[in-house]
Backbone atoms as SQL, in Angstrom:
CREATE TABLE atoms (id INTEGER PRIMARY KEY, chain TEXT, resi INTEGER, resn TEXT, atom TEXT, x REAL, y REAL, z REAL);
INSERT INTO atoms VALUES
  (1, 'A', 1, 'UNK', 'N', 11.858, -33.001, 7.742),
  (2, 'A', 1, 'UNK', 'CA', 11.305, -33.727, 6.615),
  (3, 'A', 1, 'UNK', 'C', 12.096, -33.370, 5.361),
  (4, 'A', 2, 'UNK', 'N', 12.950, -34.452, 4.652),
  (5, 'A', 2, 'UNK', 'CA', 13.404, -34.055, 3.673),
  (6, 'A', 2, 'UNK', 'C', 12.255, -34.216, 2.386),
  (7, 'A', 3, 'UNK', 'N', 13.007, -33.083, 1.533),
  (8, 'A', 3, 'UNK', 'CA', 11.487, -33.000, 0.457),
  (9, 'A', 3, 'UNK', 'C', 12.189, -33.977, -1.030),
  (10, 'A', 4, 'UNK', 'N', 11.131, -34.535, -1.377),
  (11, 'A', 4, 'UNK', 'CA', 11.874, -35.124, -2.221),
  (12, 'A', 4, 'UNK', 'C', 12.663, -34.754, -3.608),
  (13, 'A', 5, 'UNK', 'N', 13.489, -35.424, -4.714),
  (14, 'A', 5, 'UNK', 'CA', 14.143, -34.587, -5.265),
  (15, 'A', 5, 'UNK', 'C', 13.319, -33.921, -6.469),
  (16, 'A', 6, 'UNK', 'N', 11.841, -34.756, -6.880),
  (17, 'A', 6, 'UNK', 'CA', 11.287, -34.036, -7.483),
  (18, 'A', 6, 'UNK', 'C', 10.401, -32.349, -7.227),
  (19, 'A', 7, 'UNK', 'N', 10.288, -32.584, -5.959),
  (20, 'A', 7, 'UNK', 'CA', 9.671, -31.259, -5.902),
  (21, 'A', 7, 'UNK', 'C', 10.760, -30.317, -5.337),
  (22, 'A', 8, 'UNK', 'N', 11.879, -30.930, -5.004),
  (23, 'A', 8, 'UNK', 'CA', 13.174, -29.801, -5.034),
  (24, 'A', 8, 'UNK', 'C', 13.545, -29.026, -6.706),
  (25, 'A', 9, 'UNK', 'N', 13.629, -30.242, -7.374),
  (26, 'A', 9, 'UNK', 'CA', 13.955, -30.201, -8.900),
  (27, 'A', 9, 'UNK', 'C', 12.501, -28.650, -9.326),
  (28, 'A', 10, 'UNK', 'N', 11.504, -29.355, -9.226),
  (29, 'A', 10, 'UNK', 'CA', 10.363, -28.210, -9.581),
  (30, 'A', 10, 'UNK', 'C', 10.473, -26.743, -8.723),
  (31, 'A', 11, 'UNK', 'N', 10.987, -26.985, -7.715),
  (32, 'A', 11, 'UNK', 'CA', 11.320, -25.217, -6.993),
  (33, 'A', 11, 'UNK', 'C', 12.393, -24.577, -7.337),
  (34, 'A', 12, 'UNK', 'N', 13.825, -25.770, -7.936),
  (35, 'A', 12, 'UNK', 'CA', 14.740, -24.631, -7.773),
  (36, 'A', 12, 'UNK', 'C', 14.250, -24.239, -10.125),
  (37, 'A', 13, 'UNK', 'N', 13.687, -24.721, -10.666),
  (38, 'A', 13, 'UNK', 'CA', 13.277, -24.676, -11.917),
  (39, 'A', 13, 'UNK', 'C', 11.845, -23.509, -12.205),
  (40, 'A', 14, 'UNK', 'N', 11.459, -23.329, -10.682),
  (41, 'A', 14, 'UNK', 'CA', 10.383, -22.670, -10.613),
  (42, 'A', 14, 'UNK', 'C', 11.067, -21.165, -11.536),
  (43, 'A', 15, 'UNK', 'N', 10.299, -20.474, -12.553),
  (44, 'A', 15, 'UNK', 'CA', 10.764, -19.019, -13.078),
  (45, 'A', 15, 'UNK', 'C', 10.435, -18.074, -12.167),
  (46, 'A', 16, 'UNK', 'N', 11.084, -17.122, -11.958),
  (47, 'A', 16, 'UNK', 'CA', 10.929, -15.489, -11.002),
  (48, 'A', 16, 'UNK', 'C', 11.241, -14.656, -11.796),
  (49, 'A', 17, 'UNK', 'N', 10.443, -13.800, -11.960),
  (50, 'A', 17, 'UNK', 'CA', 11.211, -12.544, -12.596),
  (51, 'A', 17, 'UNK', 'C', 11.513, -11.741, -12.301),
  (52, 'A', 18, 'UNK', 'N', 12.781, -11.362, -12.705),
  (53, 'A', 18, 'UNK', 'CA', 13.718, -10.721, -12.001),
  (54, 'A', 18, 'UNK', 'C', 14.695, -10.247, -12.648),
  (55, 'A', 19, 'UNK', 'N', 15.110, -8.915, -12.967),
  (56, 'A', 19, 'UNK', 'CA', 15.963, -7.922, -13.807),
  (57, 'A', 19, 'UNK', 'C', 15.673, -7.983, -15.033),
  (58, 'A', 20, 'UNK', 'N', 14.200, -7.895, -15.116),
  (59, 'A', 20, 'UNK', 'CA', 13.579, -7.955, -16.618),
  (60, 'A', 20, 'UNK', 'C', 13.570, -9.044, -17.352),
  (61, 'A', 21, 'UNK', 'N', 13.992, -10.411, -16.502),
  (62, 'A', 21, 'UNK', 'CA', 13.773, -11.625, -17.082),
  (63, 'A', 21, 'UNK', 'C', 13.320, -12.340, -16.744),
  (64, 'A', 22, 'UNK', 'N', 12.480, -13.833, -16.933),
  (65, 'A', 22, 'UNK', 'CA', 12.322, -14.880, -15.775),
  (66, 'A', 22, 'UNK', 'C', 13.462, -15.524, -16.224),
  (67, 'A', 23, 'UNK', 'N', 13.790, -15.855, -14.562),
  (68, 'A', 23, 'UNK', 'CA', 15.245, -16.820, -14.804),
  (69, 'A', 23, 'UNK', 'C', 14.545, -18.302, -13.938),
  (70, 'A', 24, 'UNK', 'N', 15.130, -19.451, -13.506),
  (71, 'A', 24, 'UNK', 'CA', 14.912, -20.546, -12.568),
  (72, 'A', 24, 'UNK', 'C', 15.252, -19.876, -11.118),
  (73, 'A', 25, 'UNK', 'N', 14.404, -20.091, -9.894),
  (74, 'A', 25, 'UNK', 'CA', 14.992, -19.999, -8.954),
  (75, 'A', 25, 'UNK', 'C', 16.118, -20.398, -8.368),
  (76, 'A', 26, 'UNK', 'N', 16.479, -21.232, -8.873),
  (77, 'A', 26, 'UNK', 'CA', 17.801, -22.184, -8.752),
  (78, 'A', 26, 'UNK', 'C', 19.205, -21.383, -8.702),
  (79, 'A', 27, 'UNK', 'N', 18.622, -20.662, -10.116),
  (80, 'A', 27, 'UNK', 'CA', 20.049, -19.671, -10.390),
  (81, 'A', 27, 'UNK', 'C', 20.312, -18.367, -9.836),
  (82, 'A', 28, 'UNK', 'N', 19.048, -17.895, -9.068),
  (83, 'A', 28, 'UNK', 'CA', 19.176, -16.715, -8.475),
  (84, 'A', 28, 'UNK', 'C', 20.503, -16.465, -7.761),
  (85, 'A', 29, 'UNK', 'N', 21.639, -15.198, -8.290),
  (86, 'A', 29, 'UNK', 'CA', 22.582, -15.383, -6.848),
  (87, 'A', 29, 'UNK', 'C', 22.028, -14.210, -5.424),
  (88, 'A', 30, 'UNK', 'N', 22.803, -14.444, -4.492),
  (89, 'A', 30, 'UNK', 'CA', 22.843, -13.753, -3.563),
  (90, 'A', 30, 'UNK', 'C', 22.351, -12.301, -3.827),
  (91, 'A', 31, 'UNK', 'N', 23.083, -11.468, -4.819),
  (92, 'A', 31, 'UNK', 'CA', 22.477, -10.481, -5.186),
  (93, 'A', 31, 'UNK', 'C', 20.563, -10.176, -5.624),
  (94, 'A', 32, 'UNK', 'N', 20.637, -10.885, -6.435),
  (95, 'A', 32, 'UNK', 'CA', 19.595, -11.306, -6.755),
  (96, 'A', 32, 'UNK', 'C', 18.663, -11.085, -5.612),
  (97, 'A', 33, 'UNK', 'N', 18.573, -12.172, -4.860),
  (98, 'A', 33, 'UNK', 'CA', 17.760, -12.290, -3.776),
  (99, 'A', 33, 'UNK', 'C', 17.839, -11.175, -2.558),
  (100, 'A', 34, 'UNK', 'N', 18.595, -10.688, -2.551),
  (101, 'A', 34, 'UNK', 'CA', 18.787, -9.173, -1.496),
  (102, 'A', 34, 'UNK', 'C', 18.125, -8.170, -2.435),
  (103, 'A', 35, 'UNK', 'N', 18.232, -8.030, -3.516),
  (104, 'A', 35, 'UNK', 'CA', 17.321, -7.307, -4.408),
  (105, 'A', 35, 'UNK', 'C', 15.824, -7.598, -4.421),
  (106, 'A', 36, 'UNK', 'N', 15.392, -8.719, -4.687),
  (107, 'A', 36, 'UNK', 'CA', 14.076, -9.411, -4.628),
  (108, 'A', 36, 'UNK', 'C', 13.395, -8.912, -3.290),
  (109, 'A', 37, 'UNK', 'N', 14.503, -9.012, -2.029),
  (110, 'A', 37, 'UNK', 'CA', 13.515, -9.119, -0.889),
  (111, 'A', 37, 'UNK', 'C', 13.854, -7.241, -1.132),
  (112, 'A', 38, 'UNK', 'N', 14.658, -6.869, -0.886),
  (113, 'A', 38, 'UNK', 'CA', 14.418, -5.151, -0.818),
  (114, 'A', 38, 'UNK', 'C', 13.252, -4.254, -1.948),
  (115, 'A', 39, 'UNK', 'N', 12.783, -4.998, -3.080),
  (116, 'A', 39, 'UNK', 'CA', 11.780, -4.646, -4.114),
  (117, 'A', 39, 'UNK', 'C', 10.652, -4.996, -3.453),
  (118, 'A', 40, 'UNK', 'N', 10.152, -6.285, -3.116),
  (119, 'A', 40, 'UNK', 'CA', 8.956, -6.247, -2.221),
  (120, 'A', 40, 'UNK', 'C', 8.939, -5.557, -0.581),
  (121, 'A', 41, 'UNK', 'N', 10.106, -5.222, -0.058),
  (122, 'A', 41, 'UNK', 'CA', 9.658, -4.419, 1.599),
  (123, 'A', 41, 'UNK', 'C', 9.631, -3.366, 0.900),
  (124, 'A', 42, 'UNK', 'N', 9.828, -2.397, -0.034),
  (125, 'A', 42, 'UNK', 'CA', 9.165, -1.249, -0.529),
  (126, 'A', 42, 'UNK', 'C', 7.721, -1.087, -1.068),
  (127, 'A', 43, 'UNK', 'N', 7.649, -2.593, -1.285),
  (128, 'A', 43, 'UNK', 'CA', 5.746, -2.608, -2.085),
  (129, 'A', 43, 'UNK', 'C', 4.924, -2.341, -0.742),
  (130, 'A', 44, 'UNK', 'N', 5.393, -2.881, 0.536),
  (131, 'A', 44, 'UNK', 'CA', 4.814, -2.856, 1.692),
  (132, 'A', 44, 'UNK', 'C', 4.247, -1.716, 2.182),
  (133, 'A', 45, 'UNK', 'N', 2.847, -1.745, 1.933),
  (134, 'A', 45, 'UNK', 'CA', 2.127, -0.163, 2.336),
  (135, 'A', 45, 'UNK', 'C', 0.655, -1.453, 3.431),
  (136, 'A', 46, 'UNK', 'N', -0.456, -0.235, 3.095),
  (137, 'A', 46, 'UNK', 'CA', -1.428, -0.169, 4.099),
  (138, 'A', 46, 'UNK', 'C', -2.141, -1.717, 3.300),
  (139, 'A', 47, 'UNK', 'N', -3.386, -2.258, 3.488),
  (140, 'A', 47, 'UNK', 'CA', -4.619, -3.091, 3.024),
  (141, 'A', 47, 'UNK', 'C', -4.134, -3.999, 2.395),
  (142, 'A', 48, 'UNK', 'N', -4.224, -4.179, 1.037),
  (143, 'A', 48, 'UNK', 'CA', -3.871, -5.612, 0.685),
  (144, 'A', 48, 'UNK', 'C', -2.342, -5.958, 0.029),
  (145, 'A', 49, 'UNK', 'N', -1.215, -4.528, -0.148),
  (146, 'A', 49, 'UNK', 'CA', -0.338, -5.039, 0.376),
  (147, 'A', 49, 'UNK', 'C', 0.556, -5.438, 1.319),
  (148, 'A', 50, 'UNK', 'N', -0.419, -5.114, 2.475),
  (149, 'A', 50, 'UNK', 'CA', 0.555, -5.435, 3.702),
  (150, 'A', 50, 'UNK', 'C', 0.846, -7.018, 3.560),
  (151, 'A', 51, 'UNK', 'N', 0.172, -7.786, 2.810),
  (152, 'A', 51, 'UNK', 'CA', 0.279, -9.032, 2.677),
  (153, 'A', 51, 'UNK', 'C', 1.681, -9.698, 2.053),
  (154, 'A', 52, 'UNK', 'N', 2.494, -8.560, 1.303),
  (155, 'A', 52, 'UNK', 'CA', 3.802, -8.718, 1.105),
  (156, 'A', 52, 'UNK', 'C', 4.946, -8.805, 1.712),
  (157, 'A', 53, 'UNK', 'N', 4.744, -8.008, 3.279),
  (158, 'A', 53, 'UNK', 'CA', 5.845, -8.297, 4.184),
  (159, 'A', 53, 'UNK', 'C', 5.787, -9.165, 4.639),
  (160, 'A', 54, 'UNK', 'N', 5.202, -10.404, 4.877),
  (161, 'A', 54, 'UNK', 'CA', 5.806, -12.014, 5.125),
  (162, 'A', 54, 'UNK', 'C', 6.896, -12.410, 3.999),
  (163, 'A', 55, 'UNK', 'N', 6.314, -12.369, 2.745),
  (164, 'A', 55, 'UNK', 'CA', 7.057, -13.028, 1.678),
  (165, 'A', 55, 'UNK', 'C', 8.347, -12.263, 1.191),
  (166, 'A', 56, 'UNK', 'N', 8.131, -10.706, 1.546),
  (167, 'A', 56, 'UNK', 'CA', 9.153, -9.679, 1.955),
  (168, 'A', 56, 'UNK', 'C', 10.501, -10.770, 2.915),
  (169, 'A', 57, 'UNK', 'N', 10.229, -10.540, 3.958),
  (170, 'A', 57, 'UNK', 'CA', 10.687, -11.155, 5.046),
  (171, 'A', 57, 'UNK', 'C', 11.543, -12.424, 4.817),
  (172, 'A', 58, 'UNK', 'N', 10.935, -13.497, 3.627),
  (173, 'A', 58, 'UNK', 'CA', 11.168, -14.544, 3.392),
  (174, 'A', 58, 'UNK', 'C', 12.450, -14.949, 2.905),
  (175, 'A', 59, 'UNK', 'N', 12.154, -13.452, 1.992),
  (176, 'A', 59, 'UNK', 'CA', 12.861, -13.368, 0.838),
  (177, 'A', 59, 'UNK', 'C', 14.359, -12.797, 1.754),
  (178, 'A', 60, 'UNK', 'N', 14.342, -12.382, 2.712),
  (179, 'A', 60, 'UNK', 'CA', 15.756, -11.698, 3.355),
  (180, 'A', 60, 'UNK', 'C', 16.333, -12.506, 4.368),
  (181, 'A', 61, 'UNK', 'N', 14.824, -13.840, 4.718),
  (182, 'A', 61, 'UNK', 'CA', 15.797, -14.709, 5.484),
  (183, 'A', 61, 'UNK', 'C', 16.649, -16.097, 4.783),
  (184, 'A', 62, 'UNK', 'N', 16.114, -16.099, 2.935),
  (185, 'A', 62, 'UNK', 'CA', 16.878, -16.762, 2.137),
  (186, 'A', 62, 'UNK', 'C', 18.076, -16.205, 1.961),
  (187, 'A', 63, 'UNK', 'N', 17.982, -14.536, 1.583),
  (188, 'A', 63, 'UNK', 'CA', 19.419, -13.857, 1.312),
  (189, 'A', 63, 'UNK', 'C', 20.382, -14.206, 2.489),
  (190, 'A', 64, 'UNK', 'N', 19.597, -14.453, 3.624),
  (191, 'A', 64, 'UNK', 'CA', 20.718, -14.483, 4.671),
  (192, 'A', 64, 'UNK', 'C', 20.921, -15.802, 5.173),
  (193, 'A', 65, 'UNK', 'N', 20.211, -16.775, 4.525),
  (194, 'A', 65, 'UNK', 'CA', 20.934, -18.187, 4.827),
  (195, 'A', 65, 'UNK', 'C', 22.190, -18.542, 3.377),
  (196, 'A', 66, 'UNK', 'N', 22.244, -18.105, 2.285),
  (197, 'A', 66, 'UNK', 'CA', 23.049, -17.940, 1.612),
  (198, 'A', 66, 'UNK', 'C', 23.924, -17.480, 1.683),
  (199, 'A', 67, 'UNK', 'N', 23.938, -16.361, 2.505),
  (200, 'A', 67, 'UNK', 'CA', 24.728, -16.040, 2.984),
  (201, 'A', 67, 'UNK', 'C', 25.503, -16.340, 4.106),
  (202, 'A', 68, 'UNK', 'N', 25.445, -17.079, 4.568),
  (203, 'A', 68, 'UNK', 'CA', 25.997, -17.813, 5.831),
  (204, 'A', 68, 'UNK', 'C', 26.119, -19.223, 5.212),
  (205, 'A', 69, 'UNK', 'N', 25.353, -19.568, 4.408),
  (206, 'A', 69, 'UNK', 'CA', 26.025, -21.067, 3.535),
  (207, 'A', 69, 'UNK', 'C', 27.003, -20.484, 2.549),
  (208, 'A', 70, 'UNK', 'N', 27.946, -19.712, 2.490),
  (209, 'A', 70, 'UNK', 'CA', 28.365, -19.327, 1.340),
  (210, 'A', 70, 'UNK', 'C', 28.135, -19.332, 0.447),
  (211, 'A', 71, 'UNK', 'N', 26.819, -19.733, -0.561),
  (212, 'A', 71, 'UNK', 'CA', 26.096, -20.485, -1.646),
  (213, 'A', 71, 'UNK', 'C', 25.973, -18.853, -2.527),
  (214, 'A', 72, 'UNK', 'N', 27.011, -19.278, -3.664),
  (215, 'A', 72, 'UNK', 'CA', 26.626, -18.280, -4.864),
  (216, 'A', 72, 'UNK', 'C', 25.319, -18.104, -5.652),
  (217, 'A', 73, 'UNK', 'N', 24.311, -19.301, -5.522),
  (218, 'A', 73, 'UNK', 'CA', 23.244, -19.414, -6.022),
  (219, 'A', 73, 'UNK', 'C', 22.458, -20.280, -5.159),
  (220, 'A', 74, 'UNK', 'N', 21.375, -19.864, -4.973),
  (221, 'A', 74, 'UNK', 'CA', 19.769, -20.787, -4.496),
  (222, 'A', 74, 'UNK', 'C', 20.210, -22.079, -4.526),
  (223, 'A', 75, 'UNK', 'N', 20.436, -22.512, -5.526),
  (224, 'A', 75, 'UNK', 'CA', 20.577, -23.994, -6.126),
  (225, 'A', 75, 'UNK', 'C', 21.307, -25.071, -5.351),
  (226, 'A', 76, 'UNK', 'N', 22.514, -23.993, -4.758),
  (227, 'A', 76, 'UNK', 'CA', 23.629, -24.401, -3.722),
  (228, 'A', 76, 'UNK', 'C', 23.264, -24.881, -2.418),
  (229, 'A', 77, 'UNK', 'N', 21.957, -24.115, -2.014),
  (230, 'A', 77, 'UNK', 'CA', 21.200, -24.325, -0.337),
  (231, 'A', 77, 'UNK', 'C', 21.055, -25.778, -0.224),
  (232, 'A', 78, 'UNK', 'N', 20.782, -26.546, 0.936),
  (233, 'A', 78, 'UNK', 'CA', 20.494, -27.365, 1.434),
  (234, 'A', 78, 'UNK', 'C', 18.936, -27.664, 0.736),
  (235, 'A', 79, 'UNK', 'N', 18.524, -28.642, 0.002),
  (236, 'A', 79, 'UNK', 'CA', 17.304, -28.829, -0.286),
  (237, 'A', 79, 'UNK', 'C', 16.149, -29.109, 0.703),
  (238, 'A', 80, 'UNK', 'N', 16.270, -29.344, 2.235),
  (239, 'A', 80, 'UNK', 'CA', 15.166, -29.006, 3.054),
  (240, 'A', 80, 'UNK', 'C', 15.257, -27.561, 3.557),
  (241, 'A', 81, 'UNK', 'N', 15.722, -27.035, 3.723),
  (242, 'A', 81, 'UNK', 'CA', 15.878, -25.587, 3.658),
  (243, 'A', 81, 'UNK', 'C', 14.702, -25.245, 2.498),
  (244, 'A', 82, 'UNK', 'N', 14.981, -25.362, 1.229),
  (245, 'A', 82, 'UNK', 'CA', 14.358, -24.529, 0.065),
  (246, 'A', 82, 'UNK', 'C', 12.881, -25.227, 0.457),
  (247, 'A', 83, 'UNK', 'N', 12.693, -26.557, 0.693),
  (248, 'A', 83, 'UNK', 'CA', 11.179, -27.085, 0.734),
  (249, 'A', 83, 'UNK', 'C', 10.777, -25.887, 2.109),
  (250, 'A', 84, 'UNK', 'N', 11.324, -25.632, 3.091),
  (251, 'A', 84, 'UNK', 'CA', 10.657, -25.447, 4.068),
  (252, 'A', 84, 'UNK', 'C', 10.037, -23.397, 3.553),
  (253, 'A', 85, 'UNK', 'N', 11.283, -22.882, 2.763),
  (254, 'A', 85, 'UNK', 'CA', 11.248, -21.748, 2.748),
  (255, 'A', 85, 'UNK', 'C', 10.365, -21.510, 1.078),
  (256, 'A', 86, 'UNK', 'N', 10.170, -22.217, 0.192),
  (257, 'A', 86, 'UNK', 'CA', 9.320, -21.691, -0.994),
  (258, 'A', 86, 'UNK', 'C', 8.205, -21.698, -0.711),
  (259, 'A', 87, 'UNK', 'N', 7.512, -21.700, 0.206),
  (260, 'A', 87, 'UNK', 'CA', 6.180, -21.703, 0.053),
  (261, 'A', 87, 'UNK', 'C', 5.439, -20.238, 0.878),
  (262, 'A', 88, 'UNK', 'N', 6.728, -19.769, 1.578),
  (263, 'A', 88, 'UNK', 'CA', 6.794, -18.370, 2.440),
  (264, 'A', 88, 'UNK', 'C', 7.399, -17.523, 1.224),
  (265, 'A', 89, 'UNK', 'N', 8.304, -17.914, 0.449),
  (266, 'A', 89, 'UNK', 'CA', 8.437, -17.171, -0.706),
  (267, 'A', 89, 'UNK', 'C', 7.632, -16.939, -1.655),
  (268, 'A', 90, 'UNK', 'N', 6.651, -17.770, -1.764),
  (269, 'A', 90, 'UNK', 'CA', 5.656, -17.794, -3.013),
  (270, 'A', 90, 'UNK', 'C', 6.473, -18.308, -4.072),
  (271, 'A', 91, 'UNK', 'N', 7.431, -18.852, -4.438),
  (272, 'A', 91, 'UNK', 'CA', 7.449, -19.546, -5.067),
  (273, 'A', 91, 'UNK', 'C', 6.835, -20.961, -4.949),
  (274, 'A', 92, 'UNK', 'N', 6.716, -21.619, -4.321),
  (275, 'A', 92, 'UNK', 'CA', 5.807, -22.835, -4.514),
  (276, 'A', 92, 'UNK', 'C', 4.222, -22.438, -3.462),
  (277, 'A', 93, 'UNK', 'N', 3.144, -22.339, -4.084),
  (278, 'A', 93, 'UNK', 'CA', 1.919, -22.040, -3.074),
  (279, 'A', 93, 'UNK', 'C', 2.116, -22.609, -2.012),
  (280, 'A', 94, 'UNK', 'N', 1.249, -22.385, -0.860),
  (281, 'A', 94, 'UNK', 'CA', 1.571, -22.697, 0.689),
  (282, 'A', 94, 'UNK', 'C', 0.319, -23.753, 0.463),
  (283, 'A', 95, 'UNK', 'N', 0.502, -25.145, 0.806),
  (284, 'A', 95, 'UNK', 'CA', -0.384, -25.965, 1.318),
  (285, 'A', 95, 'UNK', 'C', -0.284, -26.804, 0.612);
């Protein structure tokens, strides 16, 4: 299912914060996002944050499709890719 370009446009525009700033998801690079997912698998403890290692997880299987798309930034990915994967990221709610 391709997602359309407005709600691509609203995910990769979605803000994250990240190195003391909110930036667009769009612009996140590679670094970025290997950082992001390694900051939340450390939040990962017992009760209600175990609820972070999915979005943990999410976050390292974006770093690693960027990485295999060569894509210097989010923005670069395939836009059904990002629909299928923001909502496991928490950037766009699930449902």
């Amino acid at each position: 299912m391709t997602e359309p370009i407005s709600q691509v446009n609203q995910i990769l525009g979605q803000p994250i914060y990240i190195g003391g700033a909110n930036r667009p998801f769009g612009e996140l690079t590679r670094d970025d996002v290997f950082t992001r997912a390694d900051e939340l698998r450390a939040a990962v403890g017992w009760g209600p944050t175990a609820r972070v290692a999915p979005v943990a997880q999410a976050w390292r299987e974006l770093a690693l499709a960027m990485e295999r798309a060569g894509a210097a930034s989010v923005g670069a990915l395939d836009p059904e890719l990002l629909g299928t994967l923001a909502p496991r990221l928490w950037v766009r709610l699930p449902g």
